[in-house]
Structure formats: C-alpha cells, structure tokens
C-alpha positions in Angstrom: 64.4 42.5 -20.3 64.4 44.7 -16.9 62.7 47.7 -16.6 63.7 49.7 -13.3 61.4 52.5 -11.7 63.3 54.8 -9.5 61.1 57.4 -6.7 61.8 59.3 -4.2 64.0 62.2 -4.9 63.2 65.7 -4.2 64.0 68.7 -2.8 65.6 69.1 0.4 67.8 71.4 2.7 71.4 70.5 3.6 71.4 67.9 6.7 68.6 66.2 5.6 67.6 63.0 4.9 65.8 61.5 1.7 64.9 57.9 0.5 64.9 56.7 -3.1 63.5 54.1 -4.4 63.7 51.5 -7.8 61.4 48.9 -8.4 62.5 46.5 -11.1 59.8 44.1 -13.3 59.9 42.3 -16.6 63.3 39.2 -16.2 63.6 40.4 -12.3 64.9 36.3 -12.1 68.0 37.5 -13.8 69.0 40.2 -11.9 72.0 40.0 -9.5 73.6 43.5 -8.4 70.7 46.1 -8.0 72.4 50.1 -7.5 72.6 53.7 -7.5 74.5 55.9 -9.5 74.1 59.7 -10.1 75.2 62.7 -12.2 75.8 66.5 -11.3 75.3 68.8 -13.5 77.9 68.6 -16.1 79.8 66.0 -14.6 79.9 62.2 -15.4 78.1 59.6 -13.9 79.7 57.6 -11.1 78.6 54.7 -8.7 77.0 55.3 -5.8 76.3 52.0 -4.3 75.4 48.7 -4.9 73.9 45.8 -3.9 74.5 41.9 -4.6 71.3 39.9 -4.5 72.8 38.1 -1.6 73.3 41.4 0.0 76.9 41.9 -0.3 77.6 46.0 -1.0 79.7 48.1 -2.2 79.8 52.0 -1.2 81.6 54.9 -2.6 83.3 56.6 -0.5 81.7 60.5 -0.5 78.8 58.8 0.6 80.3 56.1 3.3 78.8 56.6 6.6 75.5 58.5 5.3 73.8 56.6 2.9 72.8 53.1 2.9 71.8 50.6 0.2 69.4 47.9 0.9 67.3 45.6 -0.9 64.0 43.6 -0.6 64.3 41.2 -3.2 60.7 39.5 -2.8 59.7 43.0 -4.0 62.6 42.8 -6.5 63.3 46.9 -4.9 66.4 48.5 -4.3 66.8 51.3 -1.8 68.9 54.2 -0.8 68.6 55.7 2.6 70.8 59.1 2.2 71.3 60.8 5.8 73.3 64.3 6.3 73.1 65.4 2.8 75.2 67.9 1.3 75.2 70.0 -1.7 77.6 68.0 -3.1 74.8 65.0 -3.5 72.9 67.3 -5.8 72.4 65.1 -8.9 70.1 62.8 -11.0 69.9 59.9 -9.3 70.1 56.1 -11.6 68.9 52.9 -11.0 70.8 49.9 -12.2 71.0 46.6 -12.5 73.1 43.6 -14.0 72.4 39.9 -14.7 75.1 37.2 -12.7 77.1 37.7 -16.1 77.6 41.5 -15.3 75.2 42.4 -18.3 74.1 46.0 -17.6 70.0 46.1 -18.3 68.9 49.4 -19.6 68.9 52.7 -17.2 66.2 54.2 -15.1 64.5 57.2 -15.7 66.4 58.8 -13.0 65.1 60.7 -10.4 66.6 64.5 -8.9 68.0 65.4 -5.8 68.6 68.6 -5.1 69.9 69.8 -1.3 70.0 73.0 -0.4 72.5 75.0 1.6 
C-alpha cells in the first residue's frame, strides 16, 4: 500500500502565493501519476493537477497559468506551487496517487486552503 502526507496549506489573503506538499511512503515503486485534487465547501471533489512519474501533466483549467505541479520522485514528493490565488481556490486540498494500472491508492488527509478577499 501507499500512504500520502499532504502539508502546506493555510491561510492566505487573495493574490497570494502558497505551496503544498505530499510525501508518499509504503509501495512508492508502484506509483505512477502523483496529484492534487480539492473540495469547496459543499461541492464535489475535482482534479486539480497531475503529474506522470515521467513528468508528463495535466492541469485544470481554473488553475492554468497559476499553479504548477512538480515532482521529485527520489523523494517520492509531489508539489503544488499555487500563485495569484483567489477565493475561488478555497478548499481542502487531496493528495493522490495511482499505480501504472490506474489503481487509485487510498486518499490523503487533506490539507485546507483558505484565501481571503
């Protein structure tokens, strides 16, 4: 199994910048696409980014041109660099992960981000 550790989030006003982190242990040999997803408050969860072990990505587009997903993978650690944040980005924040046959390992703990007006 995977177990992903997500930091970083916090509280911050509108236009600034924040950086999560998830660190992933346990099978990290397994894992192929490390990413982000999040959930307002009372709203679904949807993809954020994500990240291919060979560093191919994929970016939702609210967040296109501010944040940025990156990955160290001999630190098996995922990133997410999130410039000129909004309200709107308000939300738990998830880590994920799937194996190279698109297995989903369990969730993060999630961290929050809240931004201010």
């Amino acid at each position: 199994q995977v177990q992903l550790v997500e930091s970083g989030g916090g509280l911050v006003q509108a236009g600034g910048s924040l950086r999560l982190s998830c660190a992933a242990s346990g099978s990290v040999f397994s894992i192929n696409v490390m990413g982000w997803y999040r959930q307002p408050p009372g709203k679904e969860r949807d993809l954020v980014a994500t990240i291919t072990t060979r560093g191919y990505t994929v970016i939702a587009d609210s967040v296109k041109g501010r944040f940025t997903i990156s990955r160290d993978n001999a630190k098996n650690t995922v990133y997410l660099q999130m410039n000129s944040l909004k309200p709107e980005d308000t939300a738990v924040y998830y880590c994920n992960a799937r194996d190279y046959g698109g297995r989903q390992f369990n969730w993060g703990q999630g961290t929050q981000v809240s931004v201010s007006s």
